[in-house]
Backbone bond lengths (Angstrom), bond angles and torsions (degrees), N, CA, C in turn:
res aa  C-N    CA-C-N  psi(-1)  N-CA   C-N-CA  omega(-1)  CA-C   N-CA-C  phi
1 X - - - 1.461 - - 1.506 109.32 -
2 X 1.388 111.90 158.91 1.499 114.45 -166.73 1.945 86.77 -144.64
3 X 1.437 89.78 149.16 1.703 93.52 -174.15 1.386 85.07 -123.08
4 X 1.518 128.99 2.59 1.606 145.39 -179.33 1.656 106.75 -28.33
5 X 1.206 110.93 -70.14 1.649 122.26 178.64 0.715 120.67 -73.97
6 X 1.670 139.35 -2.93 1.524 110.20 163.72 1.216 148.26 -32.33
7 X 1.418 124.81 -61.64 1.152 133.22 156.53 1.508 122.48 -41.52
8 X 1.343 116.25 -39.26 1.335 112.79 -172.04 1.722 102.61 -83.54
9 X 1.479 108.72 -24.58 1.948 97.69 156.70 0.951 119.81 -61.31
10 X 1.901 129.01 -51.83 1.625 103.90 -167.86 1.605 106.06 -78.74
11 X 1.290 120.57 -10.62 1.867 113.46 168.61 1.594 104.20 -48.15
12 X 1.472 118.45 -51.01 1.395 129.37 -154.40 1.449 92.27 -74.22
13 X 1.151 116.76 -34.49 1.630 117.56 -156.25 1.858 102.67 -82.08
14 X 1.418 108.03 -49.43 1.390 145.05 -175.64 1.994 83.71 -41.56
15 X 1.654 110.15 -81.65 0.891 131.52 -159.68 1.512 116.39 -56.35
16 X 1.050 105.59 -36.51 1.537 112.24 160.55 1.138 129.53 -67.39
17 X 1.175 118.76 -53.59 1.726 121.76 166.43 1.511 111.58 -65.51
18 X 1.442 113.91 4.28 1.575 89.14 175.80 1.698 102.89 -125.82
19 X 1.619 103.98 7.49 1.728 119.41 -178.72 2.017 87.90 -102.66
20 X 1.530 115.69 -22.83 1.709 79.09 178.41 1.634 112.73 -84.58
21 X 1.267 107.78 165.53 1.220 108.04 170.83 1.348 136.18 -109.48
22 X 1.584 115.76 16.89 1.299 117.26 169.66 2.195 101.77 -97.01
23 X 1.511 95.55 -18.34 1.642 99.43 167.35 1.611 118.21 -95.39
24 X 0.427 102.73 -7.12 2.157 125.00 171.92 1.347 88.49 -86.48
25 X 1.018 137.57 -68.46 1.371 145.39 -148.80 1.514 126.07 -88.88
26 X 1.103 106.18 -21.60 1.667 119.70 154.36 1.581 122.05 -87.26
27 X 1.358 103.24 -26.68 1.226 108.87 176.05 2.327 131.25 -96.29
28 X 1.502 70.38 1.41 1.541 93.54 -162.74 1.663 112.96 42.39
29 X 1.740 104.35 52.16 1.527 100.55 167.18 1.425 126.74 84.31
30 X 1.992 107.99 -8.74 1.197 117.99 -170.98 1.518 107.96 -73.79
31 X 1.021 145.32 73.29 1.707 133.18 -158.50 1.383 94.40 -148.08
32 X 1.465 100.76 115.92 1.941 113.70 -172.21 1.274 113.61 -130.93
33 X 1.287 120.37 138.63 1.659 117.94 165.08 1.367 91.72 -109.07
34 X 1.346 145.75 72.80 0.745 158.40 130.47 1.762 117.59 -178.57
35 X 1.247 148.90 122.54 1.504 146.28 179.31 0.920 107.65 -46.50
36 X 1.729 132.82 166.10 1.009 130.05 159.95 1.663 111.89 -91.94
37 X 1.613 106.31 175.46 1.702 98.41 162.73 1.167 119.40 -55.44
38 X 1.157 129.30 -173.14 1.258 145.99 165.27 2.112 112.48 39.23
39 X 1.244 87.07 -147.66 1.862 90.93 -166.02 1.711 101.86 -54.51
40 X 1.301 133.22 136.48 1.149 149.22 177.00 1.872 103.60 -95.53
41 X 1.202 123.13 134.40 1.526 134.49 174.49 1.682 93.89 -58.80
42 X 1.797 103.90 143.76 1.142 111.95 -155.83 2.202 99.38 -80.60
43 X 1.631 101.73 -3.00 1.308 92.37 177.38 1.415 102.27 -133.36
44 X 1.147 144.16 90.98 1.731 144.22 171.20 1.577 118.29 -95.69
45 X 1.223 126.83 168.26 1.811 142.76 157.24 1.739 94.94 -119.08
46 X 1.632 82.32 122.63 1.716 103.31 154.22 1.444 115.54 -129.33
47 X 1.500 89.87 139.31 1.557 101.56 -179.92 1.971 96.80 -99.77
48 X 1.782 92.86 -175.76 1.099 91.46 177.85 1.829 108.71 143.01
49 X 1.057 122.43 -81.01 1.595 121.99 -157.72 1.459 101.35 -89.86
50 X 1.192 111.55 129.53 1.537 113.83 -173.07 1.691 104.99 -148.07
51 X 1.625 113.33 161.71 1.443 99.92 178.19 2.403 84.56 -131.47
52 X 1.360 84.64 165.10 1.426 108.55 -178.86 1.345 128.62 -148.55
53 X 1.179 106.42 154.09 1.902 103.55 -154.84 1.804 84.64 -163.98
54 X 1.456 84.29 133.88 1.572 98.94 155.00 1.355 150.51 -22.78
55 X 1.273 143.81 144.67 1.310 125.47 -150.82 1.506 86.23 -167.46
56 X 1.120 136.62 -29.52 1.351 125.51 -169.37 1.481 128.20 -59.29
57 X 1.382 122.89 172.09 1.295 112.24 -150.71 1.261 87.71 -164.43
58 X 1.550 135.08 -174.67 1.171 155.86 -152.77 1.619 109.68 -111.19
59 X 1.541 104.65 -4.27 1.693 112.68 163.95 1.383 100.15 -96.58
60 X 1.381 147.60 -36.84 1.297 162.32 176.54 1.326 119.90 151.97
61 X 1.763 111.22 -174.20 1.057 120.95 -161.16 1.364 125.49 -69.21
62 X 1.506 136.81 166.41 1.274 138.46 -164.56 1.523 116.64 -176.34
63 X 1.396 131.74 166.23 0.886 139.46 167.92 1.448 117.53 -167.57
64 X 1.738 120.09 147.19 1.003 138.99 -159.56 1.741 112.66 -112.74
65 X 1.157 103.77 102.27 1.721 113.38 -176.36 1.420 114.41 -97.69
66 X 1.259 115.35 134.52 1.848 116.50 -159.93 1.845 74.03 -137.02
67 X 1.431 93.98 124.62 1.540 98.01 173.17 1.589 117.02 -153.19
68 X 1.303 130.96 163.90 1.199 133.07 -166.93 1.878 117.46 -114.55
69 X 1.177 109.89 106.43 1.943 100.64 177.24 1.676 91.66 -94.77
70 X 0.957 112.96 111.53 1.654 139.51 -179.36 2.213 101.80 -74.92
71 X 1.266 113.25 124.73 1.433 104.31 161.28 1.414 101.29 -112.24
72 X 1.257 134.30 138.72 1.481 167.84 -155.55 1.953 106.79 -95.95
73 X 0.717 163.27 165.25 1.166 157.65 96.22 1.177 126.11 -154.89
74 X 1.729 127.50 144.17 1.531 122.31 168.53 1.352 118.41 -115.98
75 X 1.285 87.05 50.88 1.816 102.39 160.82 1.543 124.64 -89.34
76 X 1.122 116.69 145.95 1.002 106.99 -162.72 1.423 122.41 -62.70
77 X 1.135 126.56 -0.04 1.259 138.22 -162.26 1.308 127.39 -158.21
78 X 1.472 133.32 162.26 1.657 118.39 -159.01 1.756 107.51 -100.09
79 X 1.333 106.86 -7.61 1.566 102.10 -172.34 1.596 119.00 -41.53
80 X 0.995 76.85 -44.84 2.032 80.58 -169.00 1.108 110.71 -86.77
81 X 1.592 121.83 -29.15 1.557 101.80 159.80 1.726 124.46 -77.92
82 X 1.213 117.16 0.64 1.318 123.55 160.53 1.177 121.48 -74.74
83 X 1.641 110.91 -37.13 1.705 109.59 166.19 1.861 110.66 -58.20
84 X 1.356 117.49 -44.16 1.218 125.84 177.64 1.667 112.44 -51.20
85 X 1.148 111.69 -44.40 1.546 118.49 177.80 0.973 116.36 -52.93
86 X 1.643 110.67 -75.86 1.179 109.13 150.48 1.491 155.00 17.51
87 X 1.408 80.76 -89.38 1.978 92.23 157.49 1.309 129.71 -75.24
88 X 1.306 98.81 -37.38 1.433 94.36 148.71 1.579 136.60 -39.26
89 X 1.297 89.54 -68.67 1.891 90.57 173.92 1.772 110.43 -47.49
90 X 1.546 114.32 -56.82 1.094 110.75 159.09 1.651 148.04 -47.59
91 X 0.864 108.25 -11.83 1.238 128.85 143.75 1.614 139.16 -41.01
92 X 1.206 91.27 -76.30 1.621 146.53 168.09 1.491 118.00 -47.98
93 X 1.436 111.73 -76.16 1.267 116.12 -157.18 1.883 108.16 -70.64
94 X 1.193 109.77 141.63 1.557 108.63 -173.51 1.591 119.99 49.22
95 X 1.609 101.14 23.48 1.677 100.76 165.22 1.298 114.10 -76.82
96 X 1.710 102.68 140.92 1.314 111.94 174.39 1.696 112.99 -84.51
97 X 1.080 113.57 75.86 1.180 131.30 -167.98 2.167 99.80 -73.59
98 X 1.202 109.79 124.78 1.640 102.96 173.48 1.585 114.63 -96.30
99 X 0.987 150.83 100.34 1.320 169.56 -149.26 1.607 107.94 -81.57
100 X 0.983 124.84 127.42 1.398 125.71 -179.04 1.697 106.83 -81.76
101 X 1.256 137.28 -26.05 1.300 143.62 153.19 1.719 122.32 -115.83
102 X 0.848 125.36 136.40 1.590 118.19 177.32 1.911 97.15 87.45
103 X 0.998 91.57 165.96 2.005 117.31 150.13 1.405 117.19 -116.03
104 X 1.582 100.20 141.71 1.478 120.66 176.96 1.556 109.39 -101.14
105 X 1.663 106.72 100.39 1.489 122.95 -178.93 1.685 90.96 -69.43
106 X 0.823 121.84 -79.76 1.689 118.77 -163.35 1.564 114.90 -116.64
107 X 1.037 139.15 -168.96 1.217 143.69 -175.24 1.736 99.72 -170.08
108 X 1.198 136.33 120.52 1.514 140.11 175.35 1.370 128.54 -126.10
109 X 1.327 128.08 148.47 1.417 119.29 160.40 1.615 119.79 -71.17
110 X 1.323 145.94 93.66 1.105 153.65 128.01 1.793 115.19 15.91
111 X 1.745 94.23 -101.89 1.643 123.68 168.22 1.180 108.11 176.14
112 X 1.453 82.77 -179.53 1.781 97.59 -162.94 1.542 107.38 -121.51
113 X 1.505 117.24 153.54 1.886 121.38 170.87 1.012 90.90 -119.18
114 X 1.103 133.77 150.70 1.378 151.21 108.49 1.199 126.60 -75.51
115 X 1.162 130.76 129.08 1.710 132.44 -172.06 1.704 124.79 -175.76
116 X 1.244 117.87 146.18 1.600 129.54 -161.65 1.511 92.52 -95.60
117 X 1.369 101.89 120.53 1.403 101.26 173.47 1.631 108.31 -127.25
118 X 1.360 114.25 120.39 1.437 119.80 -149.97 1.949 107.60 14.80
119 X 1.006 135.83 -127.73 1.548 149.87 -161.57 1.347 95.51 -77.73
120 X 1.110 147.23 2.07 1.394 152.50 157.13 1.373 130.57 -100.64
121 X 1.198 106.04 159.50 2.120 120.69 -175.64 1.347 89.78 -106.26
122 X 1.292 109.09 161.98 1.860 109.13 170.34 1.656 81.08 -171.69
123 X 1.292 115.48 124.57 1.275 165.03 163.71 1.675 99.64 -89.60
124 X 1.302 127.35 120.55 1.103 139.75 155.85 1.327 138.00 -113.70
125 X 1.566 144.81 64.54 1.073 153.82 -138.74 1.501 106.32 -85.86
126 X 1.417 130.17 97.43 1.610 127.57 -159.57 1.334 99.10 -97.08
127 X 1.107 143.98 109.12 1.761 160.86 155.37 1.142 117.88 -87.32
128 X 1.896 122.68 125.81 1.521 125.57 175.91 1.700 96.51 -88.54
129 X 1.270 128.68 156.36 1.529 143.69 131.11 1.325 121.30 -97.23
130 X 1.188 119.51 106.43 1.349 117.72 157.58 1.364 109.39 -63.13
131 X 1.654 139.56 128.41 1.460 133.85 141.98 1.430 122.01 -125.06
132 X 1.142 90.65 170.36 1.830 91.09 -170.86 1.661 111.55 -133.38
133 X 1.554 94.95 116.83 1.465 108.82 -155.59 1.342 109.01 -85.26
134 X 1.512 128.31 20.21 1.218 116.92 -152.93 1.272 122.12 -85.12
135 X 1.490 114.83 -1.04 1.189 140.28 165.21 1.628 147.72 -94.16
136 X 1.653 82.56 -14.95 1.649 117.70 -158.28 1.573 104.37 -70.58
């Protein structure tokens, strides 16, 4: 197993969701792997916490990333962060994403939460990557 590409997935992942424009565009651009200081836009996507496990095999190395692009909001209601999900997943799923270390064999939808977290919505969009580190 190689933990090699991480970073160069959420770049790929990062970079994509903030190059489409139906997720740019619902979000007006708010999309962070990390918050900013101060007041946060009342609707954002953060990436970030992910778990990974082995994948390798007897052709070479690999690893399997199960991760979450989170939508944010304290609206009163989930519609629009469901449109955000949405595109998100669409986005996402079976992107040919180019990886700055490793290759990205697949990209998948996982599942999804929805849930009220005190004065907030949080949308959780869970996606596997297959990559293959055998190069990395």
């Amino acid at each position: 197993m190689s933990y090699a590409a991480t970073a160069a997935l959420q770049s790929a992942v990062f970079g994509a969701l903030t190059a489409d424009v139906n997720v740019s565009g619902l979000t007006d651009g708010a999309i962070y792997d990390a918050l900013p200081a101060g007041a946060v836009p009342s609707i954002y996507v953060r990436l970030g916490a992910e778990r990974a496990r082995d994948a390798s095999d007897k052709t070479g190395s690999g690893a399997v990333h199960d991760f979450p692009v989170t939508v944010v909001t304290d609206a009163a209601g989930y519609h629009v962060a469901k449109q955000i999900a949405a595109a998100i997943s669409d986005a996402l799923v079976d992107a040919n994403l180019t990886l700055t270390r490793g290759s990205l064999i697949a990209l998948n939808f996982l599942r999804a939460r929805a849930r009220r977290i005190e004065n907030t919505r949080e949308i959780e969009v869970w996606f596997r990557a297959r990559i293959d580190t055998t190069d990395a």
